[in-house]
PQR file of N, CA, C, O and H, with PARSE charges and radii, in Angstrom:
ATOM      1  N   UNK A   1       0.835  -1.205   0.000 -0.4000 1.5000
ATOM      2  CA  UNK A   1       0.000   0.000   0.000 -0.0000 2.0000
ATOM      3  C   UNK A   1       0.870   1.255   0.000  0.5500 1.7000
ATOM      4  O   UNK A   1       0.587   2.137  -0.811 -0.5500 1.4000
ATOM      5  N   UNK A   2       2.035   1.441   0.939 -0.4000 1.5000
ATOM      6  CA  UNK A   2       2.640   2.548   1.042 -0.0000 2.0000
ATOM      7  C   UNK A   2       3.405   2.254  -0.099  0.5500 1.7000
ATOM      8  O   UNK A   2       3.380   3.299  -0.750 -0.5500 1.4000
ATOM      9  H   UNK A   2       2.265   0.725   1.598  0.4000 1.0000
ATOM     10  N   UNK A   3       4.066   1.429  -0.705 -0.4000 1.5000
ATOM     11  CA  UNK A   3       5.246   1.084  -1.346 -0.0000 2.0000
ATOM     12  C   UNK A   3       4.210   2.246  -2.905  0.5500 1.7000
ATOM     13  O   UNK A   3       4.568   3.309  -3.414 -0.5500 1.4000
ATOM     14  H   UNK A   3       4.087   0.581  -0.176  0.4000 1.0000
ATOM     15  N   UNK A   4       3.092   1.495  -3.155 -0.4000 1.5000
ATOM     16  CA  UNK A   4       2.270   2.079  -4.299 -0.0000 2.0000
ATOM     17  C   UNK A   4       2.105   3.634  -4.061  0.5500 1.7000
ATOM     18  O   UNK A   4       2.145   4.505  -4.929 -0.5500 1.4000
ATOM     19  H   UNK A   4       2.801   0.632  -2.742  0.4000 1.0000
ATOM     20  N   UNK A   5       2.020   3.705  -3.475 -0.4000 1.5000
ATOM     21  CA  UNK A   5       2.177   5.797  -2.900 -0.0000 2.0000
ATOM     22  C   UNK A   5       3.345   6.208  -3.179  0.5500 1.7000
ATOM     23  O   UNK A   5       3.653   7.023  -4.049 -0.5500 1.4000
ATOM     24  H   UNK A   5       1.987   2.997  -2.769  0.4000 1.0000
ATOM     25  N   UNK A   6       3.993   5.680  -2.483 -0.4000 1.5000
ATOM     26  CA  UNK A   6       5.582   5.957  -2.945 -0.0000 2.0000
ATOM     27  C   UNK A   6       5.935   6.283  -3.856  0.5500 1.7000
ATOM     28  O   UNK A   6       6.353   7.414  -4.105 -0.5500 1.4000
ATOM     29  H   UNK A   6       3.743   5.017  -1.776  0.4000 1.0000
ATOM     30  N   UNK A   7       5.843   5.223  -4.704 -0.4000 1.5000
ATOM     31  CA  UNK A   7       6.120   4.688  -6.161 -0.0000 2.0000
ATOM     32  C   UNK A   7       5.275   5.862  -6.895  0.5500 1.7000
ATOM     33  O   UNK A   7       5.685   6.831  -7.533 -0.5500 1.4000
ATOM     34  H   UNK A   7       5.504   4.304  -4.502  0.4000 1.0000
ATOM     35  N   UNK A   8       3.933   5.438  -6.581 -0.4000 1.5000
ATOM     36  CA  UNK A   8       3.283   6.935  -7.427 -0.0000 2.0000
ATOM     37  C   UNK A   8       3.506   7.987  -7.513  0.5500 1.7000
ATOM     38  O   UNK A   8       3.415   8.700  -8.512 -0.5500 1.4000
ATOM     39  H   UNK A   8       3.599   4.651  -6.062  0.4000 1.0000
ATOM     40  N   UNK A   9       3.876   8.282  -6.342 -0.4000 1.5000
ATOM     41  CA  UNK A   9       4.564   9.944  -6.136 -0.0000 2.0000
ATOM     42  C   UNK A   9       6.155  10.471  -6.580  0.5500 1.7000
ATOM     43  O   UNK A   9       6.579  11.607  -6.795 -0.5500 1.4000
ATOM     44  H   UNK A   9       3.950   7.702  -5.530  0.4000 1.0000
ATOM     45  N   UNK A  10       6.909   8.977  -6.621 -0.4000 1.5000
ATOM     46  CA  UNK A  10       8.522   9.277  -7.160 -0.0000 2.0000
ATOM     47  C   UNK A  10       8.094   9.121  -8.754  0.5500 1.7000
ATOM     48  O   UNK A  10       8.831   9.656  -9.581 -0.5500 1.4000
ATOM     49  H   UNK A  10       6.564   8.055  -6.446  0.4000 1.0000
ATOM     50  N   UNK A  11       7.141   8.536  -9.119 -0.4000 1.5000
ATOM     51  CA  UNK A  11       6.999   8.716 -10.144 -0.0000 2.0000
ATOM     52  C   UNK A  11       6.455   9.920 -11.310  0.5500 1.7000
ATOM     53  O   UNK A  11       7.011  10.451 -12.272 -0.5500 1.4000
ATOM     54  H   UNK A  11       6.542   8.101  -8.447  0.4000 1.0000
ATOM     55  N   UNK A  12       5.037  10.053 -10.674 -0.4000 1.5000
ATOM     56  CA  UNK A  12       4.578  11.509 -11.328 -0.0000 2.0000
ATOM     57  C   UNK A  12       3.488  12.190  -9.993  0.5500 1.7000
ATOM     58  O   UNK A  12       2.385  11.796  -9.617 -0.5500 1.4000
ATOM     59  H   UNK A  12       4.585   9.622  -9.893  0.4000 1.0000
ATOM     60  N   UNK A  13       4.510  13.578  -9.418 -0.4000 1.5000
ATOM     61  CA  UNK A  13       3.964  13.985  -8.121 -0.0000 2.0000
ATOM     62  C   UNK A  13       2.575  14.473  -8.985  0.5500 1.7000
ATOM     63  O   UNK A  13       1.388  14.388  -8.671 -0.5500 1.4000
ATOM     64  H   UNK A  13       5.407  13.899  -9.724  0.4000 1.0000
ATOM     65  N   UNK A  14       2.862  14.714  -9.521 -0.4000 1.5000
ATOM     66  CA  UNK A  14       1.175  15.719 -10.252 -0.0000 2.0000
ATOM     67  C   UNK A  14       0.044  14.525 -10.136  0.5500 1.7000
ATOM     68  O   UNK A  14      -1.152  14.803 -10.048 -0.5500 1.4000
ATOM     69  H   UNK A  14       3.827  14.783  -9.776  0.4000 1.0000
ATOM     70  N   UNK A  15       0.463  13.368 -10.142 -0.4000 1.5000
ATOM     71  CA  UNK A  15      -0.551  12.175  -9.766 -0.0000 2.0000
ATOM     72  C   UNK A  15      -1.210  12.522  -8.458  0.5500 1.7000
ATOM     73  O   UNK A  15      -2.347  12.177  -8.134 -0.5500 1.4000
ATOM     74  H   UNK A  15       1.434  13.143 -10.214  0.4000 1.0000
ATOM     75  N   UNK A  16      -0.597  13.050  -7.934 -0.4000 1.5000
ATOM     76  CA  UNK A  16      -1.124  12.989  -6.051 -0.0000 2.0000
ATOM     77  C   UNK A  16      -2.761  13.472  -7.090  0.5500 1.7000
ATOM     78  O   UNK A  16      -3.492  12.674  -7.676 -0.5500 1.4000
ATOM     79  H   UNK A  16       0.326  13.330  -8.197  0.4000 1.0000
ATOM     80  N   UNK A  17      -2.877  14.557  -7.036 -0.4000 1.5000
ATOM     81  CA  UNK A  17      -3.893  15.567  -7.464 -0.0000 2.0000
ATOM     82  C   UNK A  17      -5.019  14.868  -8.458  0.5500 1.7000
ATOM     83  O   UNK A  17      -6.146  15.336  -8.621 -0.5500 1.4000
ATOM     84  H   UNK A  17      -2.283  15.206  -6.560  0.4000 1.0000
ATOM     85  N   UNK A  18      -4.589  13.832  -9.007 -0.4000 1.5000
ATOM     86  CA  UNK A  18      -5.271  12.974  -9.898 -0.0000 2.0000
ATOM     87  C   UNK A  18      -5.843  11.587  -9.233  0.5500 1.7000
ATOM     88  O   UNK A  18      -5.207  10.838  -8.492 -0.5500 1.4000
ATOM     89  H   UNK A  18      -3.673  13.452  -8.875  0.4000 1.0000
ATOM     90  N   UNK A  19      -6.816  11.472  -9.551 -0.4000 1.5000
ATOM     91  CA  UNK A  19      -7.902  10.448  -8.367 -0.0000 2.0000
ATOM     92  C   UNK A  19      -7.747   9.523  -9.137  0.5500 1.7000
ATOM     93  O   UNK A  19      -8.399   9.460 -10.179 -0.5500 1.4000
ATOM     94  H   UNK A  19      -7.332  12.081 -10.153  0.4000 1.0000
ATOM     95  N   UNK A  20      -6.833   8.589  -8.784 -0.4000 1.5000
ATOM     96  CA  UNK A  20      -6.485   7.424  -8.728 -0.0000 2.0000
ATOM     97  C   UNK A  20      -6.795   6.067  -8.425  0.5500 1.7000
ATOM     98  O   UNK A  20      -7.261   5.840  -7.308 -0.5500 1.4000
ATOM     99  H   UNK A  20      -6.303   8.640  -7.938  0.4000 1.0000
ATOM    100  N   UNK A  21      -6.621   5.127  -9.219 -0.4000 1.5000
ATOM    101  CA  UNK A  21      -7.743   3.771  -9.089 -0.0000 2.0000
ATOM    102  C   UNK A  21      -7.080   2.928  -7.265  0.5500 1.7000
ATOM    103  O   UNK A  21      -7.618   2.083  -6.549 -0.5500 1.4000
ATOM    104  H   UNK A  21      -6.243   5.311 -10.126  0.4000 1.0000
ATOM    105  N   UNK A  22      -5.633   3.748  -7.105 -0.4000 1.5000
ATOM    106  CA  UNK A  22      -4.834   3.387  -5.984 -0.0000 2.0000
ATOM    107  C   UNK A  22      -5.249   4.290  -5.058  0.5500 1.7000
ATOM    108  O   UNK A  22      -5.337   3.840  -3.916 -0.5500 1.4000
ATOM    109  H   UNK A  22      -5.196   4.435  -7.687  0.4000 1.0000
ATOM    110  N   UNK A  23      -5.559   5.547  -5.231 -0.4000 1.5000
ATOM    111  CA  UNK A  23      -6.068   6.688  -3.803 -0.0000 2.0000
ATOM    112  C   UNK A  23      -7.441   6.107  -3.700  0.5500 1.7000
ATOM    113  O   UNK A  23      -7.945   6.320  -2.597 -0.5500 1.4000
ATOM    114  H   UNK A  23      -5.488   5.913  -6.159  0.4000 1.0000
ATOM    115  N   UNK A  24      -8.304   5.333  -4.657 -0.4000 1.5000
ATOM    116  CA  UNK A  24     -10.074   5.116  -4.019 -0.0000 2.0000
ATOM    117  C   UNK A  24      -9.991   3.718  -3.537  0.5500 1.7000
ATOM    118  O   UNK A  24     -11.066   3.267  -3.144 -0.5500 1.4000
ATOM    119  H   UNK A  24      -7.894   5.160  -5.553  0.4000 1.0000
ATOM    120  N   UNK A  25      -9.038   2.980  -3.480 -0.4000 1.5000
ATOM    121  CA  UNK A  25      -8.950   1.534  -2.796 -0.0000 2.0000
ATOM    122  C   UNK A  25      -8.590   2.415  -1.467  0.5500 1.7000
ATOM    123  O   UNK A  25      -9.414   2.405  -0.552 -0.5500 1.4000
ATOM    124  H   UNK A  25      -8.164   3.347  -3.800  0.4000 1.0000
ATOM    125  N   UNK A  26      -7.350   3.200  -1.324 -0.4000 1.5000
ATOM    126  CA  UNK A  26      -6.939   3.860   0.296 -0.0000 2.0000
ATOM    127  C   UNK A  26      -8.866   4.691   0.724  0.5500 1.7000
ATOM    128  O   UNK A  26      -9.064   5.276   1.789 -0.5500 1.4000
ATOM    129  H   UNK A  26      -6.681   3.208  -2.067  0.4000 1.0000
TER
END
């Protein structure tokens, strides 16, 4: 779970802001 946050965020921070199929499972 954290590892996928992580990952999402070292990957593309502008994702945070984008509602994600991984932020509506959290």
């Amino acid at each position: 779970m954290l590892t996928c946050l992580t990952d999402r965020i070292l990957i593309a921070p502008g994702d945070w802001e984008t509602p994600t199929p991984e932020m509506h499972h959290l």
